[in-house]
C-alpha positions in Angstrom: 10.3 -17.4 10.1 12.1 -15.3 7.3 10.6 -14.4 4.0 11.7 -16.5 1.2 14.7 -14.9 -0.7 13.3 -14.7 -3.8 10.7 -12.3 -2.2 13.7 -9.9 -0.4 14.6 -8.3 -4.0 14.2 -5.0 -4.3 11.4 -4.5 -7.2 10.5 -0.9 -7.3 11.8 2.2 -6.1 9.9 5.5 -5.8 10.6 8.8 -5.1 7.5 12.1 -5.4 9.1 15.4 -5.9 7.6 19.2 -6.1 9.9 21.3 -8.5 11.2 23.6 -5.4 13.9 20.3 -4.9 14.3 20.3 -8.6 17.9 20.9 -8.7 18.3 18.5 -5.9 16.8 15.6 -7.2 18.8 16.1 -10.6 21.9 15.2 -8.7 20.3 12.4 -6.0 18.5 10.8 -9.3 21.9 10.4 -10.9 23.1 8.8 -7.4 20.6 6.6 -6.8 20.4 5.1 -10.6 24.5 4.4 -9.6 24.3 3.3 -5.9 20.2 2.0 -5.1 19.2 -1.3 -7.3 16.0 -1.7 -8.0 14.2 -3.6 -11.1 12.2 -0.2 -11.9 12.3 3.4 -10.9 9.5 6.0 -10.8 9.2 9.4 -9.7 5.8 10.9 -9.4 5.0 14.5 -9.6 2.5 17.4 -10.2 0.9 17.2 -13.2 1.8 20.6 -14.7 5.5 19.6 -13.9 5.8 16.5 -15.7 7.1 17.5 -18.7 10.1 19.2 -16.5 10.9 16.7 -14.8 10.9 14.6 -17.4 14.2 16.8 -19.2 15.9 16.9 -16.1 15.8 13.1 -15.2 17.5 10.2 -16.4 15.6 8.3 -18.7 15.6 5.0 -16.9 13.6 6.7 -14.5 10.2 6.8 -15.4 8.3 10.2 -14.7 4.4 9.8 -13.4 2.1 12.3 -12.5 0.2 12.6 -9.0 -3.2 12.4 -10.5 -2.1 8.8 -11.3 -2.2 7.9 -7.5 -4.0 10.0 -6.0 -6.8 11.8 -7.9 -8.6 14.2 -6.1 -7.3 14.2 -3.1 -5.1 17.5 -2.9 -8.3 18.9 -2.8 -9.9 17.1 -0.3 -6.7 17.8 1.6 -7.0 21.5 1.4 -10.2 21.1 2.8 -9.8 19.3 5.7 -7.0 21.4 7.0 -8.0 24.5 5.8 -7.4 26.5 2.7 -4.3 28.7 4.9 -2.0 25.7 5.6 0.5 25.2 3.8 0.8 21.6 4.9 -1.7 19.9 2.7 1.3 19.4 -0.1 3.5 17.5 3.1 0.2 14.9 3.6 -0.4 14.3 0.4 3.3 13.5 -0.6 3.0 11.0 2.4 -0.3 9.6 0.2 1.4 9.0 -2.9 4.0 6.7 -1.3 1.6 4.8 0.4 -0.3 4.3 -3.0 2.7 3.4 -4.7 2.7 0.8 -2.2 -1.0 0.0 -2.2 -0.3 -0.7 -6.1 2.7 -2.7 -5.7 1.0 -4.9 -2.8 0.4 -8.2 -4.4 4.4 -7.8 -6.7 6.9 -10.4 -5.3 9.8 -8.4 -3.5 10.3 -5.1 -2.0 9.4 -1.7 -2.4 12.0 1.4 -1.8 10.2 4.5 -1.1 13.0 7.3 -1.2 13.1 11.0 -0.9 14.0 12.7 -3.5 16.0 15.5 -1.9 18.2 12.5 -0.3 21.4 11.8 -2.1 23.1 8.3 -1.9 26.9 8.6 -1.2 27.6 4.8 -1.8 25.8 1.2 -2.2 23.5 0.7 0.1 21.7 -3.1 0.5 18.3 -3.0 2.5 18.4 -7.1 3.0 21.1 -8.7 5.3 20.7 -12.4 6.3 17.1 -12.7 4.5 16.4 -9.9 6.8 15.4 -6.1 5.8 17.1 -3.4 6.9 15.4 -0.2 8.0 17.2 3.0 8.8 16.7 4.7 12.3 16.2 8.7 13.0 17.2 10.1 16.6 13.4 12.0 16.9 10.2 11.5 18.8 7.3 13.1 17.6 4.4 12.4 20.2 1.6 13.6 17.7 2.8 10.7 15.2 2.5 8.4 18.0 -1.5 9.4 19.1 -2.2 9.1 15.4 -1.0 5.5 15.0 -2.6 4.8 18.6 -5.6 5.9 17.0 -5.0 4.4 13.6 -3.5 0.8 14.9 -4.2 0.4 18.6 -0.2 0.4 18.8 2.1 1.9 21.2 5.7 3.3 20.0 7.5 -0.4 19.7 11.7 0.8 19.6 13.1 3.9 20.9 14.5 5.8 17.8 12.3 6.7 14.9 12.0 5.2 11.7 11.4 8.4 9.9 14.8 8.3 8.0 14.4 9.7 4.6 13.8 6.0 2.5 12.3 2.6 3.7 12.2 -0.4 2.0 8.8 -2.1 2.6 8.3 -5.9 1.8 5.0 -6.2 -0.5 3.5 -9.1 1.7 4.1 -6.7 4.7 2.2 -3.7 2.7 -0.4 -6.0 1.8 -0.8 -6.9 5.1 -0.9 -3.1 6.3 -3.7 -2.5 3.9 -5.4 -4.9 4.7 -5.7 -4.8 8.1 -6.7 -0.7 7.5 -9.4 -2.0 4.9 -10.7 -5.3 6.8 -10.8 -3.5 10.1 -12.5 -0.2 9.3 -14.2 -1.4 6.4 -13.7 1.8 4.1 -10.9 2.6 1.8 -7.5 3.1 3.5 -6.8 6.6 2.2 -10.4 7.7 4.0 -9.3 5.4 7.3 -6.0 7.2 7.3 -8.0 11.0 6.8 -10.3 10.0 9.3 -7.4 9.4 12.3 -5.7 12.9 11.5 -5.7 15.2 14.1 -5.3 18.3 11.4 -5.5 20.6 14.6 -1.4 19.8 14.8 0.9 20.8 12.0 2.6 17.3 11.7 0.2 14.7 12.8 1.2 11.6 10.4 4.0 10.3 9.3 4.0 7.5 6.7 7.4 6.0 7.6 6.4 5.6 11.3 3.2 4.6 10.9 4.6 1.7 8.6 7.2 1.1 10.3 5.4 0.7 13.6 3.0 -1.9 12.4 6.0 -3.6 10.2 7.9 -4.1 14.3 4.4 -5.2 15.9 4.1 -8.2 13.1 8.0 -8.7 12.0 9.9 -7.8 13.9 12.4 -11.3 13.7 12.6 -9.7 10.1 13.8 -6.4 10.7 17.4 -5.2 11.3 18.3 -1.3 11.7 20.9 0.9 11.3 21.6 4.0 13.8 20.8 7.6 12.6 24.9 7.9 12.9 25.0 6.5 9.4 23.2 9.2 7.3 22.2 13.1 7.7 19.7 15.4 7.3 21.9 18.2 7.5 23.3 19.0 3.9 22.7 22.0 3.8 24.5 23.1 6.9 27.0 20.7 6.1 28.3 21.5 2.3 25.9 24.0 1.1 24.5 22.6 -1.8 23.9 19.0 -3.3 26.3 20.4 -5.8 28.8 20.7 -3.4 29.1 16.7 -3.1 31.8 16.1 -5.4 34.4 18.4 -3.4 33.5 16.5 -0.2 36.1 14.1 1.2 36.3 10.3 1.0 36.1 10.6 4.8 32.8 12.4 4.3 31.3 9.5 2.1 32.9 6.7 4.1 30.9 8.3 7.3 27.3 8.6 5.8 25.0 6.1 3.3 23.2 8.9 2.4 22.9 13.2 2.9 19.3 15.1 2.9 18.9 18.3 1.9 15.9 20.0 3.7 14.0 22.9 2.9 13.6 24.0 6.5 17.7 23.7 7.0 18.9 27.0 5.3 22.5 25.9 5.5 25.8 28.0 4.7 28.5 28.2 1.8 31.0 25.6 0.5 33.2 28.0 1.6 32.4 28.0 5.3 32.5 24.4 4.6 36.6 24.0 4.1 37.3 26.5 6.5 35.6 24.3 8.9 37.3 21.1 7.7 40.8 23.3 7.9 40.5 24.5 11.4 39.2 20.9 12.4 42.2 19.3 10.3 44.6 21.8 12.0 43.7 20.6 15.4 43.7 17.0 14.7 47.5 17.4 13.3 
């Protein structure tokens, strides 16, 4: 049965940003006040880079700091993996989501959690039919997988991956994510979550399939997806620089929703960019 429609709005969007994607989230935060709709918009940060952010972002966006969600826990964080990993600040971003959701739980409506070095190209609706739309990735990570095995007592439920850059989760389906963590371990979820990470790997949870996997197992006659073919994580090999966007062809735009721009994907120059787009434009006549 689908959720009523007055409960398929999208109520708040959040994104968390660390100043290293700074300049990238000064051009997606103009894009997705234009092209994401959403009744509120926060962006959550580190504390000492509040008053940054707040210069450098529109001021319908409201800036928070990660104390606010998380307190304590980027600590706790270094401790469990181990003071020389440099992955404690790629968990706890994953943590501040989820509390954003975990505060939102019991709003009517939806959710958007979006990454802040992802830049919409165009409008983009997350409800179809009273149904929500989730965004696919063309991935398989098996350590995700033992972690959610662990955490849920679920097996991978579809073939390509939800971890796609933004998700829209329903509150009623958060809720019912939290609860089930709380009710069934009977401890906070943060420390339920903690507790099922293998930090032996370097990427053992992931937020969007974790959700995402429990979202298919209970509602899944709610769920509609869209193929990795419709977006990119590839910016920087593909233009250069979020910058670069406003040289980048209607054909560009027309092809993908939305364009990441990675830290780990060092890219190449604009330039390298048209002379690509010549050669390929050469040999398409």
């Amino acid at each position: 049965m689908s959720a009523p429609k007055e409960l398929l709005r999208i109520n708040a969007l959040c994104s968390v940003c660390s100043i290293q994607d700074l300049e990238t989230w000064q051009i997606s935060s103009i894009s997705i006040l234009k092209y994401l709709e959403s009744n509120s918009y926060t962006l959550i940060v580190p504390k000492e880079d509040v008053f940054t952010f707040k210069k450098k972002t529109p001021s319908e966006i409201i800036v928070l700091p990660e104390e606010d969600f998380v307190r304590g826990l980027a600590l706790q964080l270094r401790h469990r993996i181990g003071g020389l990993n440099t992955r404690a600040g790629w968990y706890l971003q994953q943590f501040i989501k989820l509390s954003f959701l975990y505060k939102e739980r019991f709003n009517k409506g939806l959710s958007l959690i979006w990454d802040a070095d992802t830049v919409p190209l165009k409008k983009i609706k997350f409800i179809d039919n009273n149904k929500v739309i989730f965004y696919t990735a063309n991935e398989c990570h098996e350590p995700y997988f033992e972690n959610i095995y662990n955490l849920l007592q679920l097996r991978k439920k579809i073939i390509p991956s939800f971890v796609s850059q933004c998700m829209a989760c329903p509150n009623l389906w958060a809720l019912d994510f939290f609860n089930y963590l709380e009710h069934n371990y009977e401890k906070e979820w943060i420390e339920v979550i903690l507790e099922a990470i293998n930090f032996k790997e370097e990427s053992s949870f992931s937020e969007y399939e974790t959700l995402g996997t429990y979202f298919y197992s209970k509602f899944s006659e709610q769920m509609l997806f869209k193929s990795h073919i419709n977006w990119t994580r590839n910016g920087n090999s593909l233009i250069g620089h979020p910058n670069n966007l406003k040289f980048v062809s209607r054909e560009f735009r027309a092809k993908y929703d939305y364009i990441a721009f990675e830290k780990w994907d060092k890219g190449f120059s604009i330039y390298k960019y048209y002379i690509r787009n010549i050669i390929r434009n050469i040999f398409n006549g």
